[in-house]
C-alpha positions in Angstrom: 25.6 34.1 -8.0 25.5 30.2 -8.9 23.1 28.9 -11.0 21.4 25.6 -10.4 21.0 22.7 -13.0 17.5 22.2 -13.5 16.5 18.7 -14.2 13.6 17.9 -16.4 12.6 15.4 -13.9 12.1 17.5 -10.7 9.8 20.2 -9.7 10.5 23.4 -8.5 11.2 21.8 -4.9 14.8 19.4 -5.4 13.7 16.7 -3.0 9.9 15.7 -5.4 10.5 13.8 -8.5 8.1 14.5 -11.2 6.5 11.5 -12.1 4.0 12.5 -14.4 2.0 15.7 -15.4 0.2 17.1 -11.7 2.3 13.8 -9.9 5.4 14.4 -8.0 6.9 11.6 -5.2 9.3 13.1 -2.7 13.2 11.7 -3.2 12.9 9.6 0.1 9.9 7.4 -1.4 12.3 5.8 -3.9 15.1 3.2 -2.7 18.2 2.6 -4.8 20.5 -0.5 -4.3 23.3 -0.6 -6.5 24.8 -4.0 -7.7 27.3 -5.1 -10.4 26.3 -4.9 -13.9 26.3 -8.2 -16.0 27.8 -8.6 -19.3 30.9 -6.9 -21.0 32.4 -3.9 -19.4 36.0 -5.3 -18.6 37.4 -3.8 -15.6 34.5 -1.8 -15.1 31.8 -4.7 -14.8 34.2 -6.3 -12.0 34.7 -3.2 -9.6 32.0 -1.0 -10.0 28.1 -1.2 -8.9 26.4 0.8 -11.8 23.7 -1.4 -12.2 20.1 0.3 -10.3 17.6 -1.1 -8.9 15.1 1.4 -7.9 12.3 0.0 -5.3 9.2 2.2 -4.4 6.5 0.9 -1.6 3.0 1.3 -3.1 1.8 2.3 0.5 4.2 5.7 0.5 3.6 5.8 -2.9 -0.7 6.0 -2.5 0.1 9.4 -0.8 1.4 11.2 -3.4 -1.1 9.5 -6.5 -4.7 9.5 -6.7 -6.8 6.4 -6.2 -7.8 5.4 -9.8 -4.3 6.2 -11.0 -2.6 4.0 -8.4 -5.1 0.8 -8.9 -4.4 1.0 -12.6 -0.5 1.4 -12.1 -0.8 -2.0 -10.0 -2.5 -3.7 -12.7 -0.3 -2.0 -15.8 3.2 -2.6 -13.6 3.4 -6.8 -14.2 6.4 -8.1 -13.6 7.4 -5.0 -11.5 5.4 -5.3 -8.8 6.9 -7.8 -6.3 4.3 -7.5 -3.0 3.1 -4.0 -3.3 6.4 -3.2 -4.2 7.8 -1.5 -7.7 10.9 -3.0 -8.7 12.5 -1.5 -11.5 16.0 -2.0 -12.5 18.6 -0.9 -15.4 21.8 -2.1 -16.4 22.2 -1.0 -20.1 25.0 2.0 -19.1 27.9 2.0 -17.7 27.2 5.1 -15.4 25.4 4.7 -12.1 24.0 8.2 -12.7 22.6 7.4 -16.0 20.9 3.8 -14.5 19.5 5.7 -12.0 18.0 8.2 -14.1 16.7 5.5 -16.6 14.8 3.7 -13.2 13.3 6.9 -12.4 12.0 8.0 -16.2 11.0 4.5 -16.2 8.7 4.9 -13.3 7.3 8.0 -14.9 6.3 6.1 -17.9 4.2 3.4 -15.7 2.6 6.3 -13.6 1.8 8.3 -16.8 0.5 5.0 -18.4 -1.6 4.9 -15.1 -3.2 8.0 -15.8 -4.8 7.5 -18.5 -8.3 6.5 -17.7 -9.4 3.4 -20.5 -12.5 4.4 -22.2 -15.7 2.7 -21.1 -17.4 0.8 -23.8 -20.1 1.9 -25.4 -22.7 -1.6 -25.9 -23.8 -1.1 -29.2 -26.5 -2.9 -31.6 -26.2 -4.1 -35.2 -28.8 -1.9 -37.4 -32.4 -3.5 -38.1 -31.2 -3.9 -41.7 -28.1 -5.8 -40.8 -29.8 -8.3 -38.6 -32.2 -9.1 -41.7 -29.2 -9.1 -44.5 -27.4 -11.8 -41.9 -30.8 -13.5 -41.7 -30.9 -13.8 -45.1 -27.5 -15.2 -45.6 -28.2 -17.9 -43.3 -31.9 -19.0 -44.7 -29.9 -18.7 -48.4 -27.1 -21.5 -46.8 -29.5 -23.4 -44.7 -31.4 -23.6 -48.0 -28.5 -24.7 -49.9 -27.4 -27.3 -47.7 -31.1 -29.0 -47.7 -31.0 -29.2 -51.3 -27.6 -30.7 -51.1 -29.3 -33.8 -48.8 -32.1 -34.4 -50.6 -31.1 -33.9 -54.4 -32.5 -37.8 -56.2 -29.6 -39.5 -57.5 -27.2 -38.6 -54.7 -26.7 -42.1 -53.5 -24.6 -41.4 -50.0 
């Protein structure tokens, strides 16, 4: 009997991709579109498309991620998002398989960003005693500063 690899990236099912933690996308949502890589590489730069460029459409995306999680992912993604698309592409190895694979944990670090709801801010109020210490400090400067003006001999 063979034995599959398991990859940390994919559920149980071979065809999701585990995006985050509850958050899988089926294979066929993401696009690849190898080009050639820039920089050095000799031979390798010139005949061989390693570099990936993965793109995702936010509308087959909203399917598989709730709501919240997607609103926030299209305000955290910047640069990425090209109209309602997710562009994401890596160059830094000379494998195909290992640009791909950097694209997809890529995505999972935006979509796990996503899910983290900010926290709402409390409004808070400066203590009664605060408010008079700052009061003070201003009468004491204010007071100062009149002195300052009308001291005799100050001839301005």
């Amino acid at each position: 009997m063979l034995r599959q690899a398991v990859n940390p990236m994919t559920d149980a099912s071979p065809n999701l991709i585990r995006l985050a933690p509850g958050i899988a996308a089926p294979a066929a949502v993401l696009r690849f579109r190898y080009d050639r890589s820039s920089g050095p590489g000799g031979q390798n730069v010139n005949k061989l498309n390693t570099k990936a460029t993965l793109t995702v459409e936010l509308a087959e995306l909203a399917e598989f991620i709730p709501p919240g999680v997607l609103s926030r992912l299209q305000r955290i993604a910047g640069h990425h998002l090209v109209d309602d698309r997710l562009i994401i592409s890596d160059e830094s190895s000379r494998s195909q398989r290992t640009n791909r694979q950097a694209c997809i944990d890529r995505l999972g670090q935006l979509v796990l960003r996503a899910t983290v709801r900010p926290k709402k801010r409390k409004p808070t109020r400066p203590s009664r005693a605060a408010v008079e210490r700052r009061l003070k400090q201003k009468k004491r400067r204010g007071e100062i500063k009149r002195r300052r003006s009308t001291e005799p001999g100050n001839d301005a």
